[in-house]
C-alpha positions in Angstrom: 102.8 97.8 129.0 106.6 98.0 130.1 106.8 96.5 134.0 109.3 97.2 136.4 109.2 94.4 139.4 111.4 95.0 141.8 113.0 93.0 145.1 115.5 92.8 147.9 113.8 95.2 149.8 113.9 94.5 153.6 114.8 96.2 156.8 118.5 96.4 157.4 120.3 97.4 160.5 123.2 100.3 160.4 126.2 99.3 159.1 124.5 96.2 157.1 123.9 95.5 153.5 121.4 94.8 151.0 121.1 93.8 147.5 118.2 95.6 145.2 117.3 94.2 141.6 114.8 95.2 139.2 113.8 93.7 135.9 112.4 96.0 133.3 110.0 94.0 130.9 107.5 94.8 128.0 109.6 97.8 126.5 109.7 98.2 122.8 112.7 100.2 122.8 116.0 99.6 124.1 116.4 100.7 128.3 119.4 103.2 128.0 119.7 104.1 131.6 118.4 102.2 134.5 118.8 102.5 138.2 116.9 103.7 141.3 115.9 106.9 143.1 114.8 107.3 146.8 112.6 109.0 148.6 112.1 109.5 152.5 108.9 111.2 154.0 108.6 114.3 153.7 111.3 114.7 151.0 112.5 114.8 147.5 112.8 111.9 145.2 116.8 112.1 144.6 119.3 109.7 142.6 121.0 107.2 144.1 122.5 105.8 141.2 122.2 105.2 137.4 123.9 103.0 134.8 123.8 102.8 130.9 123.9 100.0 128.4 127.7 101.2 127.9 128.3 100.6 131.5 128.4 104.4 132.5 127.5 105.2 136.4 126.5 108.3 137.9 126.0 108.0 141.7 124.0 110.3 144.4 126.9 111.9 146.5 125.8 110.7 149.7 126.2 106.9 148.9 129.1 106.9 146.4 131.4 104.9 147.8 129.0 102.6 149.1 126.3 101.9 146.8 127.5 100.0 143.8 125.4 99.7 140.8 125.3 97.3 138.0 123.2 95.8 135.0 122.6 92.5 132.5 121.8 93.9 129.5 120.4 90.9 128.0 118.4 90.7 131.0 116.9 94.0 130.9 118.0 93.9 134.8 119.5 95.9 136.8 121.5 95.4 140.3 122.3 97.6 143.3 124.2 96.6 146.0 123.9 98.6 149.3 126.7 98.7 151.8 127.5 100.3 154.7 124.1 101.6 155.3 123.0 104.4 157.3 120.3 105.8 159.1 119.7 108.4 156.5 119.6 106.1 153.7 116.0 104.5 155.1 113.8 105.4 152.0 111.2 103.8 149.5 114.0 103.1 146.6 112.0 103.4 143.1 113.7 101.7 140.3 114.2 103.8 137.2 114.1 103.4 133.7 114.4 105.2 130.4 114.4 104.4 126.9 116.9 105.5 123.8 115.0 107.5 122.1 115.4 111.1 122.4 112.9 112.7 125.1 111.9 108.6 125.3 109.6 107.5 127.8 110.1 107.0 131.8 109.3 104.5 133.9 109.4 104.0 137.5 108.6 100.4 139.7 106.4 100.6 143.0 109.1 101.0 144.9 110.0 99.3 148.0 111.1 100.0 151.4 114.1 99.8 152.9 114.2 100.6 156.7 117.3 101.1 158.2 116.7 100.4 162.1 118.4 99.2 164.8 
C-alpha cells in the first residue's frame, strides 16, 4: 500500500511562515507529480501547487508568489514552503501524488491543518 505521511502543519499567524513536507512511500511506480491541494470548510479542494520529477511547477493563483514548492526525488519527498500567509489560506492542505503511468493511480495524505489566526 503506497503512504503519504505528511508534517509541518501548525497554526500560523498572518504574515508568518510555514514549511509542509510529505514523503510518499510504498509506490511501485515512479511519483511523476507531487504536491498539495487545500481545502477550507465549506469549499472546493483547489491546487496550491504541484511539481514533477523534471522540476516543472504549476502553482494556485492565489499563492504564487508566495508558496514555493520543491522535491527530492530520491526521497520520494516533497517540500512546500508557505510565506506570507493569509487569512484566506487557513485550510486542511492534502498532499498529492500521482504515478507515470498513463491514467496512473492517485493518492492523497490525511491532510493537515493549517490555521491561520491571529
Amino acid at each position: 500500500q503506497v503512504h503519504l505521511v505528511e508534517s509541518g502543519g501548525g497554526l500560523v499567524e498572518p504574515g508568518g511562515s510555514l514549511n509542509l513536507s510529505c514523503v510518499v512511500s510504498g509506490n511501485e511506480f515512479p511519483i511523476y507529480k507531487m504536491g498539495w491541494y487545500r481545502q477550507a470548510p465549506g469549499n472546493q479542494r483547489d491546487l496550491v501547487a504541484t511539481i514533477t520529477t523534471g522540476g516543472v511547477t504549476d502553482y494556485g493563483d492565489d499563492v504564487k508568489g508566495r508558496f514555493t514548492i520543491s522535491r527530492d526525488n530520491a526521497k520520494v519527498t516533497a517540500y512546500l514552503r508557505l510565506a506570507t500567509l493569509k487569512p484566506e489560506d487557513a485550510a486542511t492542505y492534502y498532499c498529492y501524488a500521482e504515478d507515470a503511468r498513463p491514467n496512473g493511480a492517485r493518492y492523497w495524505g490525511q491532510g493537515t491543518p493549517v490555521p491561520v489566526s491571529s
